[in-house]
PDB file of N, CA, C and O in Angstrom:
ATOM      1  N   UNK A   1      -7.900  19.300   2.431  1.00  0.00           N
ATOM      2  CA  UNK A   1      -7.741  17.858   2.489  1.00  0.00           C
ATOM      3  C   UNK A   1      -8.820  17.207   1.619  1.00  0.00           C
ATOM      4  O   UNK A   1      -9.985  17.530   1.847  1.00  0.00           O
ATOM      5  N   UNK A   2      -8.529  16.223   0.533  1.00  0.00           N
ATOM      6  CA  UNK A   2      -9.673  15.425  -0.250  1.00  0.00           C
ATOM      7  C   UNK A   2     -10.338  14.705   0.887  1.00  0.00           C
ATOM      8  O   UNK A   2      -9.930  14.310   1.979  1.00  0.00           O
ATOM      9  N   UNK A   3     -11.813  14.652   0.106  1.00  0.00           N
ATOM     10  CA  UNK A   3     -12.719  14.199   0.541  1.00  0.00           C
ATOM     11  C   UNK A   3     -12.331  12.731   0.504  1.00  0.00           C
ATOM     12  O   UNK A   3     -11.576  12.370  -0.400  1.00  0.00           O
ATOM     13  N   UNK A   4     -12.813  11.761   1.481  1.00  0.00           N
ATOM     14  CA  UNK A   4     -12.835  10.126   0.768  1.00  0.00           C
ATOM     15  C   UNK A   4     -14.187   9.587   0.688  1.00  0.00           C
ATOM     16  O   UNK A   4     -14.699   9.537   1.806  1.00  0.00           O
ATOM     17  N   UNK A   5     -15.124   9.066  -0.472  1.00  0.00           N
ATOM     18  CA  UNK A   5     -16.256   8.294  -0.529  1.00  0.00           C
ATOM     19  C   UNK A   5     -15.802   6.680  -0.608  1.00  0.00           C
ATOM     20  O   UNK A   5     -14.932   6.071  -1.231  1.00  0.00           O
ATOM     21  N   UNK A   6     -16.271   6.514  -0.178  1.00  0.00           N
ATOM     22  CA  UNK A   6     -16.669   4.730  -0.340  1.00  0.00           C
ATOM     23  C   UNK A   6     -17.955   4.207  -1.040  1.00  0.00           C
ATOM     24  O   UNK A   6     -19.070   4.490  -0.603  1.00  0.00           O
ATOM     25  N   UNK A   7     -17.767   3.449  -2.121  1.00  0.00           N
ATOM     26  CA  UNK A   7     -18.848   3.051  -2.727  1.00  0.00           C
ATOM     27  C   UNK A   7     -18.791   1.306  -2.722  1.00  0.00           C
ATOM     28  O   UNK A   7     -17.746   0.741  -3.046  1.00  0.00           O
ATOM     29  N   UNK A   8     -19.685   0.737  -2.430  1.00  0.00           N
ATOM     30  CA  UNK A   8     -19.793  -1.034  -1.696  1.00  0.00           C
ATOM     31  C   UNK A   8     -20.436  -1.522  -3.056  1.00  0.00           C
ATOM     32  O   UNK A   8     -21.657  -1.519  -3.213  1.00  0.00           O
ATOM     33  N   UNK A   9     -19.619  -1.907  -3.955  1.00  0.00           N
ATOM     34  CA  UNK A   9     -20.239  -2.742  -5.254  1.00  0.00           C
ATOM     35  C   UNK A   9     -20.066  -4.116  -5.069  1.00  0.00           C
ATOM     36  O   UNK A   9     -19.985  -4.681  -6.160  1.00  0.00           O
ATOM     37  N   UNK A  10     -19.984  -4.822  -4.182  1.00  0.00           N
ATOM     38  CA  UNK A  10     -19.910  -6.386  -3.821  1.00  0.00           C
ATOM     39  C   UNK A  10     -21.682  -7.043  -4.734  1.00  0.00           C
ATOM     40  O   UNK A  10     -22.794  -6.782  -4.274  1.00  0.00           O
ATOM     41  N   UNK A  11     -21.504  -7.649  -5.675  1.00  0.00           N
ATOM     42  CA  UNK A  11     -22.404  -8.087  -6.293  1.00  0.00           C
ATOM     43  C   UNK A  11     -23.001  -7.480  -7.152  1.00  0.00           C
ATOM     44  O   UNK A  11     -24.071  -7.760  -7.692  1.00  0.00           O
ATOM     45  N   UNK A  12     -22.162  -6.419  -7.342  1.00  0.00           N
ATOM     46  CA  UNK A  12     -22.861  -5.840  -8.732  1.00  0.00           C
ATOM     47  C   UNK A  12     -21.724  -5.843  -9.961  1.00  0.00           C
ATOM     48  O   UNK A  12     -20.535  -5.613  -9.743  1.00  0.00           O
ATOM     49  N   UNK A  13     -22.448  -6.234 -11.713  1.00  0.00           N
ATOM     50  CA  UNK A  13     -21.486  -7.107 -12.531  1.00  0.00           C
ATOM     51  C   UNK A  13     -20.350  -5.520 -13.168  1.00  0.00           C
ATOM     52  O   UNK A  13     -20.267  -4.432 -12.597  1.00  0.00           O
ATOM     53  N   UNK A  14     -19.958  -5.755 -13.886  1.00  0.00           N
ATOM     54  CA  UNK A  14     -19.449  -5.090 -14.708  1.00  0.00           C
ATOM     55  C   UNK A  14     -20.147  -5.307 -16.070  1.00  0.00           C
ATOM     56  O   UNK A  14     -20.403  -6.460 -16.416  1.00  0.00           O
ATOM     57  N   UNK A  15     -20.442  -4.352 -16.793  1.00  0.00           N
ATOM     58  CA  UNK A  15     -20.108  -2.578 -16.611  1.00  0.00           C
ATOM     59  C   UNK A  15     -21.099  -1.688 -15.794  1.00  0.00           C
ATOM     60  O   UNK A  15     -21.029  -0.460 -15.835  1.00  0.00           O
ATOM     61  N   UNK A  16     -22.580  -2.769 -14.602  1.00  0.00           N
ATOM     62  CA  UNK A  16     -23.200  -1.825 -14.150  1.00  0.00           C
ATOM     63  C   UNK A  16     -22.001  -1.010 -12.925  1.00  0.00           C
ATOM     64  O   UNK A  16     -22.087   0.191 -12.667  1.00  0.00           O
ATOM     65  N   UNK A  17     -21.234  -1.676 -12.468  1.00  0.00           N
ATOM     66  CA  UNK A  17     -20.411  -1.075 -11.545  1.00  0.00           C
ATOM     67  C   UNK A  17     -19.821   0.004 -11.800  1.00  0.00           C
ATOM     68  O   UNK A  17     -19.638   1.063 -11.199  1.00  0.00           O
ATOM     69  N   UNK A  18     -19.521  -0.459 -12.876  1.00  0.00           N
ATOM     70  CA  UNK A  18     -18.461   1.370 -13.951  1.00  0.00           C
ATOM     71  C   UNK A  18     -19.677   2.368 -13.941  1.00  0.00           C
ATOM     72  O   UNK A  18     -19.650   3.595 -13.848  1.00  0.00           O
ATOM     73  N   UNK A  19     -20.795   1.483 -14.067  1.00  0.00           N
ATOM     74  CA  UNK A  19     -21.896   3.156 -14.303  1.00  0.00           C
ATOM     75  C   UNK A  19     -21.871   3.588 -12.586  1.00  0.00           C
ATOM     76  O   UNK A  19     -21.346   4.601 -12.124  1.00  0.00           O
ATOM     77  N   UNK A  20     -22.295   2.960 -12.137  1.00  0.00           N
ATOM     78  CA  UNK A  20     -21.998   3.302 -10.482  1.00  0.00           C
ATOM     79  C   UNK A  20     -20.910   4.223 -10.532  1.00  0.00           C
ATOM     80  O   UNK A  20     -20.964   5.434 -10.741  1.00  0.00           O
ATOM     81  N   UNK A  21     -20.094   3.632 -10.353  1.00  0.00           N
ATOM     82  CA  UNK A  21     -18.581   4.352 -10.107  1.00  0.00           C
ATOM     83  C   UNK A  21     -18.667   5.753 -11.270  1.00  0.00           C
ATOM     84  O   UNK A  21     -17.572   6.306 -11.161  1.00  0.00           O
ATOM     85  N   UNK A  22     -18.955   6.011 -11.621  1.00  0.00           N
ATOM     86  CA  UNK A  22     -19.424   7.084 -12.401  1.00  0.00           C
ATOM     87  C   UNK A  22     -20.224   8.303 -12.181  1.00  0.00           C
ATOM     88  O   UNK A  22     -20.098   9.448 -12.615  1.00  0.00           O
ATOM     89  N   UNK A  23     -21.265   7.635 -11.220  1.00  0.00           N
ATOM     90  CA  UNK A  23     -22.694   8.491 -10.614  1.00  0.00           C
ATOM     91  C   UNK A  23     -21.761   9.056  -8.952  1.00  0.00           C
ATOM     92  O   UNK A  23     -22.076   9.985  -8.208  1.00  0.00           O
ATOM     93  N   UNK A  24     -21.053   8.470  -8.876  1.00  0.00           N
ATOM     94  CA  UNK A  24     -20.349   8.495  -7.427  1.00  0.00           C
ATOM     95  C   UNK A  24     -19.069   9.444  -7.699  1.00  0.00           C
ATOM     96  O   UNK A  24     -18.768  10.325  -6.893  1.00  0.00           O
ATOM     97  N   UNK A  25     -18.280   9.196  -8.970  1.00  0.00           N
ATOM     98  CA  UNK A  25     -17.716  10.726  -9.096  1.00  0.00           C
ATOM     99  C   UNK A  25     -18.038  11.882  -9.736  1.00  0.00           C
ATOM    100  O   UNK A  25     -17.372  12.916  -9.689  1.00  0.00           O
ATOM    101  N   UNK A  26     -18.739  11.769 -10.149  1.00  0.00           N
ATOM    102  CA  UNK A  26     -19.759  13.193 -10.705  1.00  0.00           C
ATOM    103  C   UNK A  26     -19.662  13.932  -9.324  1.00  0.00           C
ATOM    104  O   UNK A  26     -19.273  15.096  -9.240  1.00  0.00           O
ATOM    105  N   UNK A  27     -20.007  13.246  -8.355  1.00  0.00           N
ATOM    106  CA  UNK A  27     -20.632  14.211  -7.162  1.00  0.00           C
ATOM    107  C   UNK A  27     -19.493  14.397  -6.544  1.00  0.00           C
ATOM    108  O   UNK A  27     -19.626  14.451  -5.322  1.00  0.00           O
ATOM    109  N   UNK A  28     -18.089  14.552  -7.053  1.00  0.00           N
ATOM    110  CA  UNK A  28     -17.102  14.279  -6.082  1.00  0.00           C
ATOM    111  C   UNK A  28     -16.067  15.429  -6.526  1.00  0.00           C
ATOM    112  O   UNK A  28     -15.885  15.124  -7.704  1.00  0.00           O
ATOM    113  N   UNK A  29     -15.168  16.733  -6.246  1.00  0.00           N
ATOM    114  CA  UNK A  29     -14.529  17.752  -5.831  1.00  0.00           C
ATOM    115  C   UNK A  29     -13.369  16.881  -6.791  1.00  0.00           C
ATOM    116  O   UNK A  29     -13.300  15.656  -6.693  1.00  0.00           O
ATOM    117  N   UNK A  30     -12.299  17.812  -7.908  1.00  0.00           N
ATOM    118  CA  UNK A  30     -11.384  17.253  -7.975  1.00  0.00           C
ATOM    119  C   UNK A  30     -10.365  17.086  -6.655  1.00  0.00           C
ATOM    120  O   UNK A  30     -10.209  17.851  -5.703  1.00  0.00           O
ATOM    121  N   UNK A  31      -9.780  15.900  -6.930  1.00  0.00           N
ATOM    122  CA  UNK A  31      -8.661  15.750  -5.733  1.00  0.00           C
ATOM    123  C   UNK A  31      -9.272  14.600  -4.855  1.00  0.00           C
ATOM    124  O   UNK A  31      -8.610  13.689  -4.357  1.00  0.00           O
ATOM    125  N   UNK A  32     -10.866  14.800  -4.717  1.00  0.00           N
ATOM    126  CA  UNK A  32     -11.147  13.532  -3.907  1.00  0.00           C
ATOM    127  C   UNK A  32     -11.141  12.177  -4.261  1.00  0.00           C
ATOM    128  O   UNK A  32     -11.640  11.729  -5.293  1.00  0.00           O
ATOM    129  N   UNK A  33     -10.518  11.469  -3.313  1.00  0.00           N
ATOM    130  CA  UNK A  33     -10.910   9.839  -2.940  1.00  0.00           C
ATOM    131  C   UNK A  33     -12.099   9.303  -3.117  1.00  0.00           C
ATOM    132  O   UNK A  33     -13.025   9.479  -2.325  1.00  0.00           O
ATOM    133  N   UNK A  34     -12.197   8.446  -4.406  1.00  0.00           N
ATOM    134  CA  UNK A  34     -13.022   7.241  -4.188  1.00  0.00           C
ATOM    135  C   UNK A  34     -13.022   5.445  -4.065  1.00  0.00           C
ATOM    136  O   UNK A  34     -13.039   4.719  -5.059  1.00  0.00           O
ATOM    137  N   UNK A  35     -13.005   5.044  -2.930  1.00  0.00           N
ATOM    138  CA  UNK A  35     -12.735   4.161  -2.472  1.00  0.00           C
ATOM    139  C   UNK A  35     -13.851   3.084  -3.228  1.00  0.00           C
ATOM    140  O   UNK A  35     -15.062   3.294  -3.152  1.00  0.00           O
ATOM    141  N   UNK A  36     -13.417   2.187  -3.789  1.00  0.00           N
ATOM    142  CA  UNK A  36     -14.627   0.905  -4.464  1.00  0.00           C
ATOM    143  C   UNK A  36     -14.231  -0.100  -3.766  1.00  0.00           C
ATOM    144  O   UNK A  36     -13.097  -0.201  -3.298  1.00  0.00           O
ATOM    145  N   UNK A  37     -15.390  -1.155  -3.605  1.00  0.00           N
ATOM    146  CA  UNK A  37     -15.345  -2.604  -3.227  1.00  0.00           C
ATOM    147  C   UNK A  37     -15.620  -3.665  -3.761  1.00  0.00           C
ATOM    148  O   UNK A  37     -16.480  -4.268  -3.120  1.00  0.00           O
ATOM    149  N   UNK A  38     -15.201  -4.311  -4.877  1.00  0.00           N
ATOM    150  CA  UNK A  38     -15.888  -5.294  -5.483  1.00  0.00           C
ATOM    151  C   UNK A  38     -15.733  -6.661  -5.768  1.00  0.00           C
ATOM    152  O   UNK A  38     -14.591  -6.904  -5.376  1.00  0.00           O
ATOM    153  N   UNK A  39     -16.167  -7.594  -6.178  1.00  0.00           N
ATOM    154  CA  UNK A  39     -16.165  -8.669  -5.661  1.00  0.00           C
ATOM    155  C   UNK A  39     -16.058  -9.438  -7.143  1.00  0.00           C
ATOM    156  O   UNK A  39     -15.578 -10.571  -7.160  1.00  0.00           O
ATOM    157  N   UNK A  40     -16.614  -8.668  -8.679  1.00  0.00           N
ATOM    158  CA  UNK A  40     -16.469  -8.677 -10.086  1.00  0.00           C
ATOM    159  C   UNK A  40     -15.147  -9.020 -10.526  1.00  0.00           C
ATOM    160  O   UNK A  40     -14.384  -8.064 -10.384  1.00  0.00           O
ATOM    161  N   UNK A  41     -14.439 -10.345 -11.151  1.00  0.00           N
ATOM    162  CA  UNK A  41     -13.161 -10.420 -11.519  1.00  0.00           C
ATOM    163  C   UNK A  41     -13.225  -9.028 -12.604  1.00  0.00           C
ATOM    164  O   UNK A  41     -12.599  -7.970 -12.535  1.00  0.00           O
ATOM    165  N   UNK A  42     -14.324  -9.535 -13.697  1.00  0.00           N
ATOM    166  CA  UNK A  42     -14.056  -8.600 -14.862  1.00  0.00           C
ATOM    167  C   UNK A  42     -14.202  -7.169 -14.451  1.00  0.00           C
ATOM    168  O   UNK A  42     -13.786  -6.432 -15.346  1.00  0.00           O
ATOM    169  N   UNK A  43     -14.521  -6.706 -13.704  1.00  0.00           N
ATOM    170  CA  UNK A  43     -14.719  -5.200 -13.057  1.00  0.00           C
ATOM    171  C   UNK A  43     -13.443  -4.802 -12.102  1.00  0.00           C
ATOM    172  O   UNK A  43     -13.179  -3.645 -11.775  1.00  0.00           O
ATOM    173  N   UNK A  44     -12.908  -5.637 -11.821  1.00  0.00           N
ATOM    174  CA  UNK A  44     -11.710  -5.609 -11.013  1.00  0.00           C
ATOM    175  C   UNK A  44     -10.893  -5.319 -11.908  1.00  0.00           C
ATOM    176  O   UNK A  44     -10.018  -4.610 -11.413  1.00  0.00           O
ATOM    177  N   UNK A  45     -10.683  -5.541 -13.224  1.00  0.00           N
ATOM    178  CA  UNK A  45      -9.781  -5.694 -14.108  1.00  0.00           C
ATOM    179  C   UNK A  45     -10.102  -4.580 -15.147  1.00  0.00           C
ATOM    180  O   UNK A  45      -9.145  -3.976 -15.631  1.00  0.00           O
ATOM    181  N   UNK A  46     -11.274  -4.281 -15.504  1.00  0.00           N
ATOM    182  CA  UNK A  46     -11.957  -3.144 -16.284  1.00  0.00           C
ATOM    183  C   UNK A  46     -12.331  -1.687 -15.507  1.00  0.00           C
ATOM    184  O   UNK A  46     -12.541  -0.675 -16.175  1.00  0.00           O
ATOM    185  N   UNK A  47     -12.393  -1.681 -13.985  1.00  0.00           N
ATOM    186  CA  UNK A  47     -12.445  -0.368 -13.964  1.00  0.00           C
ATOM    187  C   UNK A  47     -11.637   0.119 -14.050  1.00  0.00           C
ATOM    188  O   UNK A  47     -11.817   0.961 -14.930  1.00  0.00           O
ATOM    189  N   UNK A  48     -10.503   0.192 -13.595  1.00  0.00           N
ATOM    190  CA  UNK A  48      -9.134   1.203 -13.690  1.00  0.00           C
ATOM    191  C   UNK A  48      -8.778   1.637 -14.786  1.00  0.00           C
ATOM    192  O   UNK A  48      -8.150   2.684 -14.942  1.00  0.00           O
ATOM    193  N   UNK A  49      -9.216   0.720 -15.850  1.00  0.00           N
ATOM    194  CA  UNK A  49      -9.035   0.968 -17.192  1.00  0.00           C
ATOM    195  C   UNK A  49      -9.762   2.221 -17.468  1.00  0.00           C
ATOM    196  O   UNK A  49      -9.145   3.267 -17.672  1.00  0.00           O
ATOM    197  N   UNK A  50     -11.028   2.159 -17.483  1.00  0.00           N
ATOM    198  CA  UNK A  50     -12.182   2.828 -17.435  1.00  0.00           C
ATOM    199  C   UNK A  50     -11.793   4.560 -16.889  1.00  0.00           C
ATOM    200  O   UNK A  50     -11.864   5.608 -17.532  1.00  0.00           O
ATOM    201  N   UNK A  51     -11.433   4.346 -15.663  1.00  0.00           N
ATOM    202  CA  UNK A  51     -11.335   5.480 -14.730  1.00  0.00           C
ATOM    203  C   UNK A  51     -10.248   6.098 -15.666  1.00  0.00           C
ATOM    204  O   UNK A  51     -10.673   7.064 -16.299  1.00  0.00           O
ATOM    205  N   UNK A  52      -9.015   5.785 -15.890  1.00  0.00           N
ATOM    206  CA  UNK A  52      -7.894   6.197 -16.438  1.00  0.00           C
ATOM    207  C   UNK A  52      -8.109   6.842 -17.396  1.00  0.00           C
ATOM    208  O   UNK A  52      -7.873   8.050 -17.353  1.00  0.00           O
ATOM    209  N   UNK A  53      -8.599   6.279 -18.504  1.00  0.00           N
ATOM    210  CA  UNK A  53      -9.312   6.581 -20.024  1.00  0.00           C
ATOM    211  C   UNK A  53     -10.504   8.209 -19.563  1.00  0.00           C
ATOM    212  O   UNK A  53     -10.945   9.029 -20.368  1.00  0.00           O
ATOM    213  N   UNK A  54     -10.640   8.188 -18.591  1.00  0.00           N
ATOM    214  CA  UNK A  54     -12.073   9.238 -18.890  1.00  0.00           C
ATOM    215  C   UNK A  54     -11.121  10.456 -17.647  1.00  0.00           C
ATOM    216  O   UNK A  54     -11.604  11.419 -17.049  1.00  0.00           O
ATOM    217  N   UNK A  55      -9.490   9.862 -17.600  1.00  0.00           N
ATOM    218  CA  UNK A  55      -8.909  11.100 -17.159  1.00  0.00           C
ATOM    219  C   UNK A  55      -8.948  11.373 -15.794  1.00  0.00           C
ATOM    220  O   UNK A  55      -8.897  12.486 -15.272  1.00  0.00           O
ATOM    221  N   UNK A  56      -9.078   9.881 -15.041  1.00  0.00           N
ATOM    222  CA  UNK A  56      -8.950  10.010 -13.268  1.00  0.00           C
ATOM    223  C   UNK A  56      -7.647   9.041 -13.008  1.00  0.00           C
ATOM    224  O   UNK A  56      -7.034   8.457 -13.901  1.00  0.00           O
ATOM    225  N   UNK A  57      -7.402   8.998 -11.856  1.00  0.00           N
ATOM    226  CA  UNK A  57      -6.039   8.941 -11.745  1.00  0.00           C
ATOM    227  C   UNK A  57      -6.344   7.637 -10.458  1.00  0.00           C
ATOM    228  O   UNK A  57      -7.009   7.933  -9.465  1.00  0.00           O
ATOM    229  N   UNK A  58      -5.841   6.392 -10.616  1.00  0.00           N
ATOM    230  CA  UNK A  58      -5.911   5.290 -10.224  1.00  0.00           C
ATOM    231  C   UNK A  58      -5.098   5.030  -8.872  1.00  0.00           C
ATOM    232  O   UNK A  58      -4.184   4.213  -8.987  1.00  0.00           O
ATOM    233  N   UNK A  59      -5.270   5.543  -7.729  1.00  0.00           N
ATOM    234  CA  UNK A  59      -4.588   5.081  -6.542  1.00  0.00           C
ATOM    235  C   UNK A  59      -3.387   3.946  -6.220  1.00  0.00           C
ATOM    236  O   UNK A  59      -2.180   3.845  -6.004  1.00  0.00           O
ATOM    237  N   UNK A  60      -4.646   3.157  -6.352  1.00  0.00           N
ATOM    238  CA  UNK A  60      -4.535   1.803  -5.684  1.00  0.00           C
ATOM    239  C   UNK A  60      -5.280   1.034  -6.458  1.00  0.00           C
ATOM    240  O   UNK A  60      -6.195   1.525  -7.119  1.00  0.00           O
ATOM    241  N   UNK A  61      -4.956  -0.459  -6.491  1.00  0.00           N
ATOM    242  CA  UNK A  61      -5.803  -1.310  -6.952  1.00  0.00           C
ATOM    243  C   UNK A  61      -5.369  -2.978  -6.281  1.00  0.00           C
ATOM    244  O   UNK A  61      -4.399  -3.522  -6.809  1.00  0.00           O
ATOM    245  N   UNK A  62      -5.906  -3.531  -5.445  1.00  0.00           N
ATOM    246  CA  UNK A  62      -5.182  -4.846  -4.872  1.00  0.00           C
ATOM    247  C   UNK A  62      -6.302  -5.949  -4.374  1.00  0.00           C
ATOM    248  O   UNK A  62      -7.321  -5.376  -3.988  1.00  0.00           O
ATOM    249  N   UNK A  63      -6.361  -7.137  -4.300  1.00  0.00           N
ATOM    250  CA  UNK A  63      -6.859  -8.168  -4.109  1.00  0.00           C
ATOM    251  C   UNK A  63      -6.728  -7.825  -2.559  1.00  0.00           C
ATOM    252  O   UNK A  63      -5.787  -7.335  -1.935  1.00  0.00           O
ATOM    253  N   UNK A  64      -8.189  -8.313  -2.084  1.00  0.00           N
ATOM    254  CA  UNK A  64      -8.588  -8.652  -0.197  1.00  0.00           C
ATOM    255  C   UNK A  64      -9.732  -9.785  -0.390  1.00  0.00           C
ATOM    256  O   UNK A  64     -10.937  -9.662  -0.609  1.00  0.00           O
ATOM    257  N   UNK A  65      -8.951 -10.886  -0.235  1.00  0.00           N
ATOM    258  CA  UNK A  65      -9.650 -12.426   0.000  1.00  0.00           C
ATOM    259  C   UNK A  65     -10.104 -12.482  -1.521  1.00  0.00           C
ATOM    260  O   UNK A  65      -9.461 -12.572  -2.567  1.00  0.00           O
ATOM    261  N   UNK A  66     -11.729 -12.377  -1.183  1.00  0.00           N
ATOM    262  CA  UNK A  66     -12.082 -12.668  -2.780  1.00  0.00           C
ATOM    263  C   UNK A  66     -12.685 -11.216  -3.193  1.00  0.00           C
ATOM    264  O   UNK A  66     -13.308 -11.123  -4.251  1.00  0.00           O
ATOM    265  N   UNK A  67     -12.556 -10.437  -2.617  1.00  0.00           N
ATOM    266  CA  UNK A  67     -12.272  -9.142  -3.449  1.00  0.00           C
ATOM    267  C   UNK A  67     -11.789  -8.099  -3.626  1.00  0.00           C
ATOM    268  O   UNK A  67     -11.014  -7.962  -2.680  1.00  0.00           O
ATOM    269  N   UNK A  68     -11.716  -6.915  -4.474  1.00  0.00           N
ATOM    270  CA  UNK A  68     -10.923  -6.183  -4.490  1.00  0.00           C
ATOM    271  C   UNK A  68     -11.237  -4.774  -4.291  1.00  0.00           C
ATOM    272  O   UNK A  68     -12.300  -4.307  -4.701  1.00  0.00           O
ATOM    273  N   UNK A  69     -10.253  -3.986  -3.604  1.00  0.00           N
ATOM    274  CA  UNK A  69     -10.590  -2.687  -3.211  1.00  0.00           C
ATOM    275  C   UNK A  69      -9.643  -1.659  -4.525  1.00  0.00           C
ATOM    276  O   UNK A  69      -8.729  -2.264  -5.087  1.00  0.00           O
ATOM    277  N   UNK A  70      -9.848  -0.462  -4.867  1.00  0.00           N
ATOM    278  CA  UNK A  70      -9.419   0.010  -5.877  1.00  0.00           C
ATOM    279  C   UNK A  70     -10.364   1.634  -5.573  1.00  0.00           C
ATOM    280  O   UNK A  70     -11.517   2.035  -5.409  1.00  0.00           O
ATOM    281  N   UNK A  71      -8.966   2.136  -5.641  1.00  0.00           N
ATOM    282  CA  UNK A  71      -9.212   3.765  -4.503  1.00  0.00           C
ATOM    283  C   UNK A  71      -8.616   4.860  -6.404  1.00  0.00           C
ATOM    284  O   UNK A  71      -7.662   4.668  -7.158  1.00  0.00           O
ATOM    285  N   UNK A  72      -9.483   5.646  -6.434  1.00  0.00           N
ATOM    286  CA  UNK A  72      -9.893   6.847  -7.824  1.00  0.00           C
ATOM    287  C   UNK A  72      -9.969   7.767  -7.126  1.00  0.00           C
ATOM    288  O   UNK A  72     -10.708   7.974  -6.163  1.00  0.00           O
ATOM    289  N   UNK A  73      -8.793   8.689  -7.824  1.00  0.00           N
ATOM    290  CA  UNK A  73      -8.827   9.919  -7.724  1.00  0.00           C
ATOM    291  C   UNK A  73      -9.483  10.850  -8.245  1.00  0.00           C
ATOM    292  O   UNK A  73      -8.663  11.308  -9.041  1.00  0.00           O
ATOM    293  N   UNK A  74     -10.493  11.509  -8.356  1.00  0.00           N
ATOM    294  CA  UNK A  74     -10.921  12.626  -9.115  1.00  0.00           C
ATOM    295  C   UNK A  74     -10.682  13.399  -9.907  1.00  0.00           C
ATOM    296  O   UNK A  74     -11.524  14.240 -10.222  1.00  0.00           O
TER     297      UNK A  74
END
């Protein structure tokens, strides 16, 4: 069964978030879940991009109030 991490980027901008989200799947098993939280329009809109391009595989991606959750596969 994949692992799931959660990483809480509420206030942090884009592209430091992409480096985050980066340091957080390094450490992560292919197949596992990484769950993000962020609150960044432009990071909301640029990570998936990001993740996709470097060959991870994009869950989910959806608006909750004023921010957005967006779940990466490994």
């Amino acid at each position: 069964m994949p692992a799931r991490a959660r990483l809480d980027l509420l206030g942090v901008p884009c592209p430091l978030s992409w480096a985050k989200a980066k340091v957080a799947l390094a450490d992560l098993r292919p197949g596992d879940l990484l769950e993000l939280v962020l609150d960044d329009p432009r990071g909301a809109r640029d990570l998936p991009r990001a993740a996709e391009a470097e060959g991870h595989h994009v869950v989910s991606a959806h608006a909750k109030g004023t921010s957005w959750i967006i779940v990466i596969e490994k």
